[in-house]
C-alpha positions, -999 to 999 in steps of 0.1 A, spaced: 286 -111 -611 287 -86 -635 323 -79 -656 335 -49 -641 331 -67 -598 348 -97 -617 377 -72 -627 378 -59 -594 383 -93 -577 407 -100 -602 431 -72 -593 427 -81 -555 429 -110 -557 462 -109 -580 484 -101 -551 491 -69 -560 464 -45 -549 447 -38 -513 413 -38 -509 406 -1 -515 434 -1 -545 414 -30 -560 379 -9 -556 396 25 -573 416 6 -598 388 -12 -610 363 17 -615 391 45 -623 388 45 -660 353 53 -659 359 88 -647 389 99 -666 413 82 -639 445 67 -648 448 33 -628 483 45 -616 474 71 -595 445 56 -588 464 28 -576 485 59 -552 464 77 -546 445 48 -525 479 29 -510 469 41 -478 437 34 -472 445 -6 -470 442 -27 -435 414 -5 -423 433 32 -433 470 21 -433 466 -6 -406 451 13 -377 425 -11 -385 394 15 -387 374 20 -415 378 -15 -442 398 -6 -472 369 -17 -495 343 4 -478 372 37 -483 375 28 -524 337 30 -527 333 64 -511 361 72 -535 346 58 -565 310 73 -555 325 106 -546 344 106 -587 306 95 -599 289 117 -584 310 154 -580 304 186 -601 342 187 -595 331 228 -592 362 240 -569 348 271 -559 312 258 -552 303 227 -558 264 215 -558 271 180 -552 284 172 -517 255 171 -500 238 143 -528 277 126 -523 273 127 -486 241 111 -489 248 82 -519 281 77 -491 264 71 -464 238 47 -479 259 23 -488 280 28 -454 245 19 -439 242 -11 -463 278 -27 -459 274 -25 -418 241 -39 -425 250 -71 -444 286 -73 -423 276 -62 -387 305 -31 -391 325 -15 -415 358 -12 -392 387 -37 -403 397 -53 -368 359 -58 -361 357 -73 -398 391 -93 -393 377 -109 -358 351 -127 -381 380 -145 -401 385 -179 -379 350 -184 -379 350 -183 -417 382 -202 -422 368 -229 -403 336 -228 -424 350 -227 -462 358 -253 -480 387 -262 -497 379 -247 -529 367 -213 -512 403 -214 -492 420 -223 -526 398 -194 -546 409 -168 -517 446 -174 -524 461 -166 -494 439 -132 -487 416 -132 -457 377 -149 -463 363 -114 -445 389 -96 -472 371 -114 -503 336 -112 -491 341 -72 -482 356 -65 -517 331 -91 -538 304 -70 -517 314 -35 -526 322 -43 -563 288 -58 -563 271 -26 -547 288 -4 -573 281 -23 -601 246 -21 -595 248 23 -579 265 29 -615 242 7 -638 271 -17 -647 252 -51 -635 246 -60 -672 280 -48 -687 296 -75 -702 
């Protein structure tokens, strides 16, 4: 796993951040973001969108980060959306490949199986966080490691 998705599962991992916080906050610098805001600016988006339990948190801080890659940031009118709408929806299509959905209750109903799978290390390595929470964030740090050419930063 490349430094930066190490970061990122760090920060979640920590306690501190949700899922989507952890994605933002651990990508934020490379765009001229301050981790604070970062941090507020994606509070909200945890437990699938502030617990409705739609779209996973770690799916919502990777369109963020891909949309802060890959935006002109030209207010009155921008070239990019349609390239952001695109780069958005192919790792959409990628995450519900490898995880069957990206909505949180759907991914949360996988948890017991996964409990009752781990070991005691994997259990111990998750500190306290849900298995499906771990694997969706290790995922999505993984997929933007490799969409921004990070996968050999050190």
């Amino acid at each position: 796993m490349a430094a930066r998705a190490q970061e990122v599962m760090k920060k979640y991992l920590s306690g501190g951040y949700n899922c989507s916080q952890s994605i933002i906050s651990g990508y934020c610098d490379l765009f001229g973001l301050d981790e604070k805001t970062a941090f507020k600016l994606s509070e909200g988006f945890g437990m699938g969108m502030g617990g409705f339990l739609d779209e996973c948190g770690a799916v919502t801080g990777t369109f963020m980060v891909l949309g802060l890659a890959n935006s002109d940031g030209l207010l009155e009118k921008g070239t990019t959306k349609h390239d952001t709408y695109r780069k958005v929806k192919e790792m959409g299509e990628a995450f519900q490949s490898h995880f069957d959905t990206m909505m949180c209750g759907e991914l949360m109903a996988k948890e017991k199986a996964l409990k009752a799978a781990a070991s005691a290390q994997e259990l111990e390595e998750a500190k306290g966080k849900k298995l499906i929470c771990v694997e969706c964030v290790r995922w999505a740090a993984q997929y933007l490691d490799q969409a921004l050419g990070l996968q050999d930063e050190k």
